[in-house]
C-alpha positions in Angstrom: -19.4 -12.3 -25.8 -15.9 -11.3 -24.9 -17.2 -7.3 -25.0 -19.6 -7.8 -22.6 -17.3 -9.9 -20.2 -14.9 -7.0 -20.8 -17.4 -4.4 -19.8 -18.7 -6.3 -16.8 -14.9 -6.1 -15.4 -14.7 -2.8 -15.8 -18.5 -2.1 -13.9 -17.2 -4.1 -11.2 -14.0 -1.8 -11.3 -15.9 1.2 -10.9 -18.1 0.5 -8.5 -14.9 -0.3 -6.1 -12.9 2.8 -7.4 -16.9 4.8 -6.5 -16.0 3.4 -2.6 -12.3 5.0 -2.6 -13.3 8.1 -3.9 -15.4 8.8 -1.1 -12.6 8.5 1.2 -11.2 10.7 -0.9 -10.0 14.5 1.0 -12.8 17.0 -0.4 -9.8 18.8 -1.6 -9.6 15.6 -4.2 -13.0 14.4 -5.0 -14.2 17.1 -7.1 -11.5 16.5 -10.2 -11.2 12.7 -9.4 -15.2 12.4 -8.9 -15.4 14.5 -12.6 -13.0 12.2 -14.1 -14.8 8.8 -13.0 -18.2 10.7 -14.4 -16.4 11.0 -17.6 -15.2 7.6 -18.2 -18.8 6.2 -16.6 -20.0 8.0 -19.3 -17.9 6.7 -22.3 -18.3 3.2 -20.5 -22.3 3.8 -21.1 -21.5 4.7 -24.7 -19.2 2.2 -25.2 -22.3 -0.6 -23.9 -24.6 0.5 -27.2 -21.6 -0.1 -29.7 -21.3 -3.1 -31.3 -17.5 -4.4 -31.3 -16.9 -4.2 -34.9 -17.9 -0.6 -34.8 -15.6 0.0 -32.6 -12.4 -1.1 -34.1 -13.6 1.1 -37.4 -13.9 4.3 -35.1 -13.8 6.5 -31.9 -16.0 6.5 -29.7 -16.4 9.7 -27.7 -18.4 12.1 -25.7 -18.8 15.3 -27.2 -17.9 18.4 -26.0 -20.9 20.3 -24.8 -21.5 16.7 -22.8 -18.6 17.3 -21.4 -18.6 20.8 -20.7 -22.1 19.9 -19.1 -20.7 17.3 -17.0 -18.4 19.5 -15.3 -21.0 22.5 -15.1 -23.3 20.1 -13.4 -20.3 18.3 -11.0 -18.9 21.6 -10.1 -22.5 22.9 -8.6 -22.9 19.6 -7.0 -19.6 20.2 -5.1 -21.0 23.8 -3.8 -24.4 23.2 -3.0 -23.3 20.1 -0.8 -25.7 17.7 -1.3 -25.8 15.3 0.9 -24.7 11.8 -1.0 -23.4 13.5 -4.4 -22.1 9.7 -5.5 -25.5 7.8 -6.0 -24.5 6.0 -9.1 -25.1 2.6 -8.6 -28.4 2.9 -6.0 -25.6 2.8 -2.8 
């Protein structure tokens, strides 16, 4: 039960950090936007693991998600679209 209290903090953390960031200068929002991704990400992964599991190892994204991730973010940020931070359904 405590996990999922845990991880319901953090949701509501992000989805406030999700309004800053698009305050954000578009000179910022591309690295901070790819870095918010990231940890949504290992938040997601971190959801399906079961506590114990987690104290016996890491929990990570691998690299090619990763490398995706950033391929994927980068073209975002050049093709412009028009609300790139639909997430949570804003």
């Amino acid at each position: 039960m405590m996990k999922a209290a845990i991880e319901l903090d953090i949701e509501s953390e992000f989805k406030k950090a999700l309004l800053g960031i698009e305050k954000l200068p578009s000179s910022s929002k591309f690295g901070v936007f790819l870095a918010y991704k990231y940890y949504w990400l290992l938040l997601r992964k971190i959801n399906q693991v079961p506590a114990q599991r987690m104290l016996k190892e890491r929990i990570r994204i691998p690299n090619s998600q990763k490398l995706s991730l950033m391929i994927n973010r980068y073209l975002q940020s050049k093709i412009e679209v028009a609300r790139p931070f639909r997430i949570f359904g804003f």
